[in-house]
N, C-alpha and C positions, 0 to 999 in steps of 0.2 A: 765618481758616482758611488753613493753610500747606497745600501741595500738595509733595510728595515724589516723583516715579520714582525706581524703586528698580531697576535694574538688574546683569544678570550680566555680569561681565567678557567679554572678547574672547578667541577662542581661544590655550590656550597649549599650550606643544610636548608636555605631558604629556596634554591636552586631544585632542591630533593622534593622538599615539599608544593611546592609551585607557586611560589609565591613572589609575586612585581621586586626589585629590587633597588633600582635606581642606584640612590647612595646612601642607602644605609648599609649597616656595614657586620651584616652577617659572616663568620666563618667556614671554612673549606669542610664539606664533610669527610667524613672516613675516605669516600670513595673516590675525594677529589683530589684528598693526598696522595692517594695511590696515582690518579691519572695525573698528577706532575712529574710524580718520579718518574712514572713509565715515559714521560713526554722527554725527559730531557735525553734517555738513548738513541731519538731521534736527532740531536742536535750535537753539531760539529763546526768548527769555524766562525764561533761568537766570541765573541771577546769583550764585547759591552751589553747589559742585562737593563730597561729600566722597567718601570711600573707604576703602575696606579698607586696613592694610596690606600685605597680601601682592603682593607683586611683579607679579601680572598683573592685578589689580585697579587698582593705582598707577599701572601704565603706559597702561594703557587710559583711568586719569581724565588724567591727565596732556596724552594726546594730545587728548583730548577737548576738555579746558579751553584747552590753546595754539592750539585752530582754533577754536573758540568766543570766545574773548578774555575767558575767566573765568579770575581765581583771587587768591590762591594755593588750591591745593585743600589743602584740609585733612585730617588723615591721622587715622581713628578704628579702634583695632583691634576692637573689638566689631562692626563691619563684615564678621570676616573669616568665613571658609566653618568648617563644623564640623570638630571635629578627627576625622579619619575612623579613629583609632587604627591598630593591623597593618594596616589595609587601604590605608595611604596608600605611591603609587608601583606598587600591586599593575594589571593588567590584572584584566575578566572572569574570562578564565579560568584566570588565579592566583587569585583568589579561592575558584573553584567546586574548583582542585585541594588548597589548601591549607584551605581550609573548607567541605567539602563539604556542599548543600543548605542553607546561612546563607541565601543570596540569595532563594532561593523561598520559603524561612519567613519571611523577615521575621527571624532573627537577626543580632544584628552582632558584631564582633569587640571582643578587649579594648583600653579606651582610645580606645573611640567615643563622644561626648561625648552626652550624655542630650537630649532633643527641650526640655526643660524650660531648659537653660543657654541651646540656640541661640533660644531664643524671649524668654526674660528680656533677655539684651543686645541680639537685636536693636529689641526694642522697645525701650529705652534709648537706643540709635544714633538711632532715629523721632525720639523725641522730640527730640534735641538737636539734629538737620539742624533738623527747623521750628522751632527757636527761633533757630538761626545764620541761617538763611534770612530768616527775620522782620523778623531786625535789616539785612540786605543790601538790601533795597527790595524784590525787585517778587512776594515768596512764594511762589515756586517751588524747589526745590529739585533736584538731579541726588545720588543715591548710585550709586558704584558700590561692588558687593556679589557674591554670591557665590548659587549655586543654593537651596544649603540654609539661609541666613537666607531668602532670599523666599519657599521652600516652608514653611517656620516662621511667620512673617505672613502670610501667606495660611489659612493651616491653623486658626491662631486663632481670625483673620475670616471664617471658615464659609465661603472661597474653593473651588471643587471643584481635585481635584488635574489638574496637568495639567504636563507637563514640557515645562520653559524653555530655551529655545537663547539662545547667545552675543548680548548687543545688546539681547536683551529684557529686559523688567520692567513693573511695574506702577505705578501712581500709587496713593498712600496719601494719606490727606488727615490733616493733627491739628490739631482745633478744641481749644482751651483743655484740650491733655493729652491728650481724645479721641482716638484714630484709624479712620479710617474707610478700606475698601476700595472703589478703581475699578479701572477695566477693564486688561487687561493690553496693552501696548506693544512692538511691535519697531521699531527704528530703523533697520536694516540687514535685508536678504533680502525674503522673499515677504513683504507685510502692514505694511512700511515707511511711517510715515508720517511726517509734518513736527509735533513739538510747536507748539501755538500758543504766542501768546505769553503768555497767561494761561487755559491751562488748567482752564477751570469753566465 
């Protein structure tokens, strides 16, 4: 059995300002740099790093893995956050002016990628960290990833919903292709704690 944290990137400057992100591909801000360093003191017993594509994902595994002494990190774009169509770059309240009552329905805009795609690749992503993982020695894993792949595996594995801040994520377990759900993790803020070194 491989063990997976699956975590959201660190704030980035589109993050700061509050604006939809999807997949474009905004940078970490000042503050998000700090909150990876600070994340990786909580991390012990990884030995395989991968990540998103997109730009504040990469940089956040990046710092991660050069104060932890992991890598090279490997770069998986089925990792990345959903494509959030018209809505990406927009604020709140661009969204509620230029689509009004989307938000409180539950509708989305054109060119918002379907709950079905983000959930196929990210299970796909699972699978392949615990098989890279496996081969590294000690079967833990680190993703860095994006809110809406972990609210997608979560959602699957009958997780209740519950919204993720910068640092956090959850441990996913995959026994021969299985996967299975544990608890969720913050490595940075209130609730911060130290990964052991063999998580089970």
């Amino acid at each position: 059995m491989i063990d997976v944290l699956v975590i959201r990137h660190a704030q980035s400057v589109w993050n700061q300002d509050g604006r939809w992100q999807g997949q474009a591909d905004p940078p970490l801000s000042d503050l998000g740099s700090a909150q990876a360093r600070a994340a990786a003191a909580a991390l012990s017993g990884v030995d395989y790093v991968v990540t998103s594509d997109l730009d504040r994902a990469r940089a956040t595994a990046d710092l991660i893995a050069e104060a932890v002494g992991v890598g090279p990190v490997e770069v998986d774009a089925a990792w990345r956050e959903r494509d959030a169509g018209a809505w990406q770059g927009l604020t709140r309240a661009e969204i509620e002016r230029d689509y009004p009552g989307y938000l409180d329905e539950g509708r989305r805009p054109p060119g918002w990628e379907p709950d079905s795609s983000v959930l196929d690749r990210g299970l796909a992503a699972l699978r392949r960290a615990a098989e890279r993982a496996g081969g590294a020695g000690s079967g833990q894993a680190l993703a860095v990833s994006h809110a809406g792949v972990i609210y997608a595996l979560e959602g699957h594995l009958g997780c209740d919903f519950e919204r993720i801040d910068h640092l956090c994520g959850r441990w996913f377990t995959v026994d021969d292709g299985r996967i299975g759900c544990r608890r969720r993790m913050a490595l940075t803020g209130r609730g911060a704690e130290p990964v052991p070194a063999r998580n089970r």
